[in-house]
C-alpha positions in Angstrom: -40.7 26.9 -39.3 -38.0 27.3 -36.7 -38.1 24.4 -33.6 -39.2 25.4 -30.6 -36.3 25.1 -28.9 -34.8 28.0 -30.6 -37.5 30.4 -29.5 -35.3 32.2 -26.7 -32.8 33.0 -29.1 -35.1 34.5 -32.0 -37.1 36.6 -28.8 -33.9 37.8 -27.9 -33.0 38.8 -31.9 -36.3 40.0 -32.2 -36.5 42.0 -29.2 -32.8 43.9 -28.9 -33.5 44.6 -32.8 -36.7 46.3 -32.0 -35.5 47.7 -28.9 -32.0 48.9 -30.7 -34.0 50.5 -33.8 -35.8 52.6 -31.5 -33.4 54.1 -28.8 -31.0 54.7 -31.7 -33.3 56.1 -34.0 -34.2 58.7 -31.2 -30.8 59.7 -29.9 -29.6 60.0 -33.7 -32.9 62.7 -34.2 -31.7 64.5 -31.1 -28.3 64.7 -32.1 -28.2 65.9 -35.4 -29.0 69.4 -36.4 -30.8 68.9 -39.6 -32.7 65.4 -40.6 -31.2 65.3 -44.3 -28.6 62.5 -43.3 -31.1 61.3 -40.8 -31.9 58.0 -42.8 -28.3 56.9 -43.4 -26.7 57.6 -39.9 -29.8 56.1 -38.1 -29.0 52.8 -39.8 -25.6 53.3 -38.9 -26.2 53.5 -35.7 -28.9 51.4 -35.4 -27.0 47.8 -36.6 -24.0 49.1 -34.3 -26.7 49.0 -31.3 -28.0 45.8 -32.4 -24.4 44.3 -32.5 -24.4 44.6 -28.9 -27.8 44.9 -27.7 -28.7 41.3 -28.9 -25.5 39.5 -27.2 -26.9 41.5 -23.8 -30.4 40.8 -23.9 -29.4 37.1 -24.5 -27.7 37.5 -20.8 -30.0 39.8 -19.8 -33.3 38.0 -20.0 -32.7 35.1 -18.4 -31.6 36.8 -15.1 -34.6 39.6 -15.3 -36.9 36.6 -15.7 -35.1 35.0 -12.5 -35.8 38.4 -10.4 -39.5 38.7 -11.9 -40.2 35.0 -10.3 -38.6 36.3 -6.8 -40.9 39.1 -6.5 -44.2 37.8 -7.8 -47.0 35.1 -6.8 -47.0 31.9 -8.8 -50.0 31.3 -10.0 -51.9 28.2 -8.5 
């Protein structure tokens, strides 16, 4: 098991590799004219995505979360 204290990294890992697959995977469908090299450019593109997708979220979250407490009710 991994300690706790790392979860915020392996959410952000987690989450900017799912978040990567997917927006790559659909602009590499809408960009290519037929799907035969689909497969081997969406991975392509897709670990290129990651590469800087999981270095933003890492900065990202953290502030979004900050804005989310601004504009909701705490609970209590």
């Amino acid at each position: 098991m991994i300690p706790a204290r790392y979860g915020p990294v392996l959410f952000s890992f987690i989450l900017s590799g799912w978040m990567s697959l997917l927006v790559s995977g659909i602009s590499t469908f809408r960009t290519l004219p037929a799907p035969q090299e689909f497969l081997g450019l969406w991975t392509g593109a897709w670990l290129t995505g990651w590469l800087f997708a999981f270095p933003a979220v890492m900065v990202a979250a953290p502030l979004a979360r900050k804005i989310v407490a601004r504009f909701t009710a705490r609970a209590g």
